[in-house]
C-alpha angles and dihedrals in degrees: 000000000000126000122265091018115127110235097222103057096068103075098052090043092060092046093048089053082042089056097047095049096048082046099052097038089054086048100053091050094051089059091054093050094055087046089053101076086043098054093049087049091069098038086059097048087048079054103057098036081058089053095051092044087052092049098042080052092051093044089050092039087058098049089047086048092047086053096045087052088049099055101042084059095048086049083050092043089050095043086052092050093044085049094049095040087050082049102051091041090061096047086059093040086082102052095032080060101249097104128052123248130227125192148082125300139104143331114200116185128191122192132183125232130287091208121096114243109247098191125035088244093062100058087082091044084055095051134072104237133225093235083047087055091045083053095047094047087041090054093051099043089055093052089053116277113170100199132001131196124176117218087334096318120120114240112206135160089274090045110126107211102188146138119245121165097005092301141098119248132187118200086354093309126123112237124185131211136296092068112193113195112208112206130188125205140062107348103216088039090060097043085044086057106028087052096049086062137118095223095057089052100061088032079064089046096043088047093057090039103039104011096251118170120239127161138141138201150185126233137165106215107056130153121209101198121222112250113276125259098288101029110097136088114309122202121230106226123208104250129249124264128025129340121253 
């Protein structure tokens, strides 16, 4: 014990310091306890605005996911339609003339005339005619034909068979005899036509006159070119400037 200290106040001393610590511990723990209920308050209330959060995502996770589904099967759906439209453009591609054609059907040839013309009037009676060759494919094309082409040359609806400088021209192009018209379709039903016309009456009449030539022939293994590079379909455009 040190010098000059009173035995007796020791022992109350101690317990004083005993007492404020035990007071302020079970104050201090009642503090935490108030703050307990307010702390899980808030924890409650993070909770549920996570909840929420989480909700209001999956609902919009699903409609994303709704929307994804439905375009890929509009994609699919368009695919299909831009698959079936290509398709059905090169099934028309043949018989628009775009396209050649394989198959049986007919040869017809016309030929003019190996004998010399003794008058001026007689030049025209030795040769085929372009208006002869027009009758012929005519003919063709009404008993069925299914493609036509004169001497390799594609005949369409916008085909020009005419005569121009004393020769016969197809889609602008000169052509010489003999002219061979290649038909496709049903043999028997082209020579059946072609044979109850008119044309082939008087084709029979002129070969025995003039010495045309004028046969006809089936095969199976026949080729209808495309028209050639030009000789499609051209657009009229509005000119520039004003209108008069």
């Amino acid at each position: 014990m040190a010098r000059g200290q009173r035995p007796g106040l020791v022992l109350p001393s101690i317990l004083l310091v005993l007492g404020l610590l035990v007071s302020a511990a079970v104050v201090q723990e009642r503090g935490r306890e108030e703050r307990l209920p307010s702390q899980a308050e808030d924890l409650a209330e993070l909770i549920a605005l996570r909840r929420a959060a989480t909700r209001e995502l999956s609902g919009e996770l699903a409609t994303l996911s709704e929307r994804l589904v439905a375009a890929q099967a509009a994609q699919a759906e368009g695919s299909d339609q831009a698959r079936a439209v290509v398709a059905r453009l090169e099934r028309l591609r043949p018989a628009a003339g775009l396209a050649p054609i394989e198959g049986p059907g007919v040869v017809v040839e016309l030929r003019d005339s190996a004998e010399a013309p003794r008058t001026r009037g007689e030049v025209l009676d030795l040769r085929i005619q372009d208006v002869d060759i027009q009758l012929v494919v005519n003919a063709l094309w009404t008993a069925g034909g299914r493609a036509v082409a004169v001497n390799g040359r594609r005949v369409t609806a916008t085909t020009a068979i005419r005569e121009a400088g004393g020769r016969v021209q197809v889609n602008f192009r000169p052509i010489s005899s003999p002219y061979r018209i290649t038909a496709i379709g049903e043999p028997d039903a082209l020579r059946g036509g072609l044979d109850d016309s008119d044309i082939a009456e008087q084709l029979e009449l002129w070969t025995e006159l003039y010495g045309l030539g004028y046969s006809i022939r089936s095969e199976d293994g026949l080729r209808v070119p495309g028209l050639e590079p030009g000789g499609g379909l051209s657009w009229a455009r509005p000119a520039e400037g004003e209108a008069r």
